[in-house]
C-alpha positions, 0 to 999 in steps of 0.5 A: 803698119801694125802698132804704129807707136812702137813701128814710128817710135824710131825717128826721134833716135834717128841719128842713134839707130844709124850710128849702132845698128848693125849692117847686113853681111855682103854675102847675105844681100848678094843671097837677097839679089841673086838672079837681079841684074846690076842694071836693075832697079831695087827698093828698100822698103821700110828703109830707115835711115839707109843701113840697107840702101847702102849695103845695095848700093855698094854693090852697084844697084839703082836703089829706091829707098822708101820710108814712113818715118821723116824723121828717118828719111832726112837721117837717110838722106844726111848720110847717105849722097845723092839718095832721097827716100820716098815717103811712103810704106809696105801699104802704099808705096809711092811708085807705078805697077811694075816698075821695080825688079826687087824690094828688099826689106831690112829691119822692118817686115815684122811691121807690115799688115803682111795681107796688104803689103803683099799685095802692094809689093806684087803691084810694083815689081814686074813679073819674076822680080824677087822680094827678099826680107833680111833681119839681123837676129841676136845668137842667143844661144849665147848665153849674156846676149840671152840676158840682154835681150830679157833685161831689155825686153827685145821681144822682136827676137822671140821665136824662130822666123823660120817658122813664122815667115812661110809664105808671101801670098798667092803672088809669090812663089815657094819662100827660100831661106839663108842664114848668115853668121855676123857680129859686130865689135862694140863698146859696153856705151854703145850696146847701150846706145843701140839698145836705146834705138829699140822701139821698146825702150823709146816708149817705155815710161822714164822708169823703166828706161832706167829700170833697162839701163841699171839692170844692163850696166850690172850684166856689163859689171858681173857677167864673166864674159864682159866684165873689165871689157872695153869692147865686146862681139854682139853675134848675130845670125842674119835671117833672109828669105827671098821669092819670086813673083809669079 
């Protein structure tokens, strides 16, 4: 993983990450899983607390989740019955050569040192399996969820993914792209607590936490769309991509 600071931050707020963070819309990991049969075997790689596994789950897949975090894989294994993730990452993960018919990722790509992991994820599927990226990304193009991201500095969001995500290595094949509309309903305390679950607050010193947290409770105070608002929509656009391995 790149900067393991910030990529190992998440354990300590494991609790929180699961409670606030979005899921993924249905239509979005039915688009990942499409050609995957419902007897088929996915892992959930970079899992976290579950959000992902679970969305595979409801829709009846065997799902392996693996996770490097322990303190995000006993969150995992708390809320989510009768799964126990791995430990293990996108680098070395802990299963046999091809012995899996997708790996899917929520949340976490952004993280991997992409050269080895691409080559470990051809390792463990079997040939045609599809690995398949989803992230949900914040709509700025409105314009308050524009100034949360500056306030909180959520760089993660910065660019556009279909530009930076091309391809997967010489393994796999030509790189589909799905975009999906999604929000979420949410009181001003829990953007808050979401934000929180963010690896650039996590590290941050004591002083620029509240530096975050005052400048976000002015924008709930004064901005023309949230103020006097007990709940407010936090759109999002879920980003997948998907390939297969040659």
């Amino acid at each position: 993983m790149t900067d393991p600071t910030h990529a190992l931050s998440f354990g300590a707020a494991a609790a929180d990450y699961d409670r606030f963070r979005p899921g993924y819309p249905e239509e979005a990991v039915r688009w990942a899983l499409d050609g995957v049969g419902p007897a088929d075997r996915v892992v959930d790689l970079g899992a976290g607390t579950g959000i992902l596994t679970r969305a595979v789950l409801a829709l009846g897949y065997d799902v392996v989740p693996v996770e490097p975090d322990p303190g995000m894989r006993t969150q995992l294994s708390a809320v989510t019955p009768g799964t126990t993730a791995l430990a293990g990452s996108a680098e070395s993960v802990p299963l046999p050569d091809g012995a899996v018919d997708a790996v899917l990722v929520g949340q976490a790509y952004h993280w991997f040192d992409k050269e080895r992991a691409h080559v470990e994820i051809a390792r463990v599927l079997r040939p045609g399996g599809t690995f398949a990226p989803i992230w949900n990304t914040r709509d700025e193009s409105v314009e308050w969820v524009a100034e949360l991201s500056r306030i909180a500095d959520l760089r993660d969001n910065a660019g556009d993914l279909t530009e930076k995500v091309t391809d997967f290595g010489p393994t796999f094949g030509p790189v589909a792209l799905a975009a999906f509309a999604h929000r979420t309903t949410l009181t001003p305390e829990e953007v808050v607590g979401m934000l929180h679950t963010r690896s650039y607050w996590l590290t941050a010193q004591p002083g620029e936490q509240q530096r975050v947290d005052r400048e976000l409770w002015e924008l709930f105070a004064t901005h023309p769309d949230l103020a006097g608002r007990e709940r407010v929509e936090l759109p999002y656009r879920t980003i997948a991509f998907r390939a297969r391995r040659r």
